[in-house]
C-alpha positions, 0 to 999 in steps of 0.5 A, a space after each residue: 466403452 470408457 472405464 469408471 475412471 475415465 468419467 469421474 476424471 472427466 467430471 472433477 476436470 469440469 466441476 473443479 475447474 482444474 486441467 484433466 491432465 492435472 486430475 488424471 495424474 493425480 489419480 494414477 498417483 493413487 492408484 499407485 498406492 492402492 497398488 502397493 496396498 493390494 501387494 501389502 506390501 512397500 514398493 522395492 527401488 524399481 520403476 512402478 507405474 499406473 497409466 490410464 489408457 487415454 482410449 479405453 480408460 482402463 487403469 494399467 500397472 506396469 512395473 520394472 522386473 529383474 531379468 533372472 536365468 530361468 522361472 526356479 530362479 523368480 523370488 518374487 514374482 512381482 518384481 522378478 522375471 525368467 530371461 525367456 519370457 523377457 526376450 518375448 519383450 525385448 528380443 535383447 534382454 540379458 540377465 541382471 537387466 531390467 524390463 517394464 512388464 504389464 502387471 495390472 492385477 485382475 479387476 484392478 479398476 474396482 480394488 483401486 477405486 475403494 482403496 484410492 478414492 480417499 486418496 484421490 479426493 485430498 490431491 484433486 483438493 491439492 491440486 485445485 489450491 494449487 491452481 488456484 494459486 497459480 491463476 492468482 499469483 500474476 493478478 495481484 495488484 489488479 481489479 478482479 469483479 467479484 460476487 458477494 457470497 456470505 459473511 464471516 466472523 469478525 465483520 469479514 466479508 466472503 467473495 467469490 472469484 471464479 473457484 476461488 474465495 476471496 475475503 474482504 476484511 473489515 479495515 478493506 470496506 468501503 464506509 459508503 458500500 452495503 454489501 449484500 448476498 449476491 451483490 457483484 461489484 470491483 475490488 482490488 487483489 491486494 494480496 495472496 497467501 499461501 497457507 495449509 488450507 489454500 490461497 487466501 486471497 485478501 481484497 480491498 475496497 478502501 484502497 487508493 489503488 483501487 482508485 488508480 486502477 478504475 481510472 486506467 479501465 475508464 480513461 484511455 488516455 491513462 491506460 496508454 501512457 498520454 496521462 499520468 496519474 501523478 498522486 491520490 488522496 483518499 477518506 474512503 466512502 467520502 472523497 478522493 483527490 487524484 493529481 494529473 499531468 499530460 505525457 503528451 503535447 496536446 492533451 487535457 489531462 484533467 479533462 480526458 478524466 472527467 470525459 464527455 459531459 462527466 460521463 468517465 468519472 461518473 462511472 468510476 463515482 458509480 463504482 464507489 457508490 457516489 464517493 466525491 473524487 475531485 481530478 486536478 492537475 499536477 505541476 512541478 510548481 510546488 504552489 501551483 500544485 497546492 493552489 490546483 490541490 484546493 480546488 473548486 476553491 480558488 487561491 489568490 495566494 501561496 505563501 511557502 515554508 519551505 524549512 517547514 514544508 508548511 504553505 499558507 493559501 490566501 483564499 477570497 473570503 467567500 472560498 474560506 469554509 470551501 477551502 476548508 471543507 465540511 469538517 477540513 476535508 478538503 483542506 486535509 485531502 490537499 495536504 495529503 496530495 501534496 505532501 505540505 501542510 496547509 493552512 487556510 486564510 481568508 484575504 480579510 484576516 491577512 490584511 487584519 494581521 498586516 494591519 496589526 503587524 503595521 501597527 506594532 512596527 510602528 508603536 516598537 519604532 516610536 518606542 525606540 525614537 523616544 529612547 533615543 531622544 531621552 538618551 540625547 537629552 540626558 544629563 552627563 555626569 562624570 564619577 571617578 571609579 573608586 579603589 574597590 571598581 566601584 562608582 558612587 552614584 545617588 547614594 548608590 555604588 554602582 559597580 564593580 567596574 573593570 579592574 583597568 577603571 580604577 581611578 579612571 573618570 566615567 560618564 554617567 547618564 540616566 534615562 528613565 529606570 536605567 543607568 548607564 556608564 561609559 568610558 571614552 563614549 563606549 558603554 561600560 554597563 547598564 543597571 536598571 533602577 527599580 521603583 521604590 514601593 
């Protein structure tokens, strides 16, 4: 009949989820200390071990003793032993040699079981943090199903994995989620800490990743390589834009995401508690891409900046507020996609500022002939510039001029508020005249 020790392995083993290889060891490690209790003693530098009889279950020590000549000779008997009783163990056996002898103390499985069990109880939860880790670590970055197990301080959410918790943090949750005790629903393993107390398993429900990886489970295409998801805008709660292009001659990317009659993106909006997500198609044609970015709404225009990496998007006037979107959410969801700001105008507003552009273009070129025709029109009159570069002119002395002008015969010729001098039909200075009060 199977020991104690047997049964409570057998049992941790299956509440804890943890490999009964990984208990058992564990509880020989105690053991091994309840044995150096019951010697009182620490162990000397030779081989001790606790085995646990995988048959009977019986917990056996086995210790490493010195070979001495004769039984005068043993000064401890735990760790010493005559030549003749070790050759009855190895027929071989020379004095100053070592053997491993059975040194199980009788009723050794009660003494261990009061002295190890506290012991046991920190290493199986060592051991469990550890193999929780373990089972972890290679996940991150997946989609785990979890189950909403209780709320913590500091709006913290706690879910379970398994024999894991996870915690959902406030800045991870999802604006358009309820969570609920009991609730089961998808997040995204963001990341694993190893701390004192065991893993702490952060997950998030906010995550643009979280959108990327509902798309791969939904849409084969995706997982196998034929679509690519090229780029993902995300207000969580409210909408998300996902960018797709084909890997494969053939292939509607856009169409393979949204699936027969929408039921693929039906299931991941479901998912994310009806978060609109509108799926477009990239191109490598940076105004293709933008003009794609603003769906549903259509553009007739894209005009780029590329200094600025600033686009207009001509849009008819009806699509102008659904360019925009309720509070510019699509309009900013579409920049975010891009990588480009946007700004939106109507086809009425463009021909507006066309219009007043024109105009201006006009009124400055009337301006300019006007100038030009007064200037034609205007009297020459010529002024010798005076010893101090000086030229009289209308009671005024204009100047001074270039020291080489001296006594040299200038134009002079007003236009309006403006005077001005040249030399041989090359301007030499202008001044302009004020009005007198």
């Amino acid at each position: 009949m199977k020991s104690d020790f047997y049964a409570a392995i057998s049992q941790i083993a299956a509440e804890r989820g943890i490999p009964r290889e990984a208990v058992q060891e564990v509880v020989e490690q105690a053991l091994l200390k309840a044995y150096e209790r019951y010697l009182g003693r620490e162990l000397p530098p030779l081989k001790v071990e606790v085995k646990i009889d995988p048959i009977s279950g019986e917990a056996r020590v086995f210790a490493e003793k010195q070979i001495v000549e004769t039984k005068d000779d043993i000064a401890d008997e735990h760790f010493e032993i005559d030549l003749e009783a070790a050759r009855k163990i190895r027929p071989d056996a020379q004095v100053g040699e070592t053997v491993m002898v059975e040194s199980t103390p009788r009723d050794f499985g009660r003494i261990a079981a009061q002295n190890a069990k506290q012991v046991v109880l920190q290493r199986i939860k060592e051991v469990e943090r550890d193999y929780v880790y373990s089972e972890f670590m290679d996940r991150e970055g997946e989609i785990v199903t979890a189950t909403v197990q209780r709320f913590a301080r500091g709006n913290n959410v706690i879910l379970e994995l398994g024999k894991a918790e996870a915690v959902l943090p406030p800045k991870e949750q999802s604006p358009a989620d309820r969570y609920y005790q009991g609730q089961r629903l998808k997040v995204y393993l963001q990341e694993i800490k190893r701390e004192d107390r065991g893993p702490r398993l952060i997950v998030s429900r906010s995550s643009k990743e979280l959108i990327k990886r509902l798309f791969e489970m939904e849409v084969p295409e995706i997982y196998n390589g034929a679509v690519e998801i090229k780029a993902i805008a995300r207000e969580p709660g409210v909408r998300s834009k996902v960018a797709v292009a084909a890997r494969q001659e053939g292939v509607d990317p856009v169409g393979s995401c949204v699936g027969m009659r929408g039921m693929r993106i039906q299931n991941i909006v479901n998912e994310l508690n009806g978060e609109k997500i509108d799926v477009v198609q990239w191109s490598p044609d940076i105004r293709t891409f933008i003009a794609n970015a603003l769906s549903p709404a259509q553009a007739i225009e894209v005009q780029l900046n590329d200094a600025e990496k600033s686009a207009v998007v001509i849009v008819p006037d009806k699509q102008q507020s659904l360019a925009i979107g309720k509070e510019g959410q699509n309009v900013r969801l579409a920049a975010k996609l891009t990588g480009w700001r946007i700004d939106i105008k109507s086809a009425s507003e463009l021909l507006e500022e066309e219009r007043k552009l024109a105009e201006a273009r006009e009124a400055a070129q009337a301006e300019a002939l006007a100038r030009e025709s007064a200037l034609a029109l205007a009297p020459i009159e010529y002024r010798q510039v005076q010893p101090n570069g000086t030229v009289p002119y209308q009671g005024m002395e204009l100047g001074p001029l270039p020291a080489e002008l001296i006594g040299q015969t200038v134009e002079i010729r007003a236009v309006h508020d403006t005077i001005n001098i040249s030399y041989k039909g090359k301007l030499i200075a202008s001044y302009i005249v004020a009005d007198e009060a």
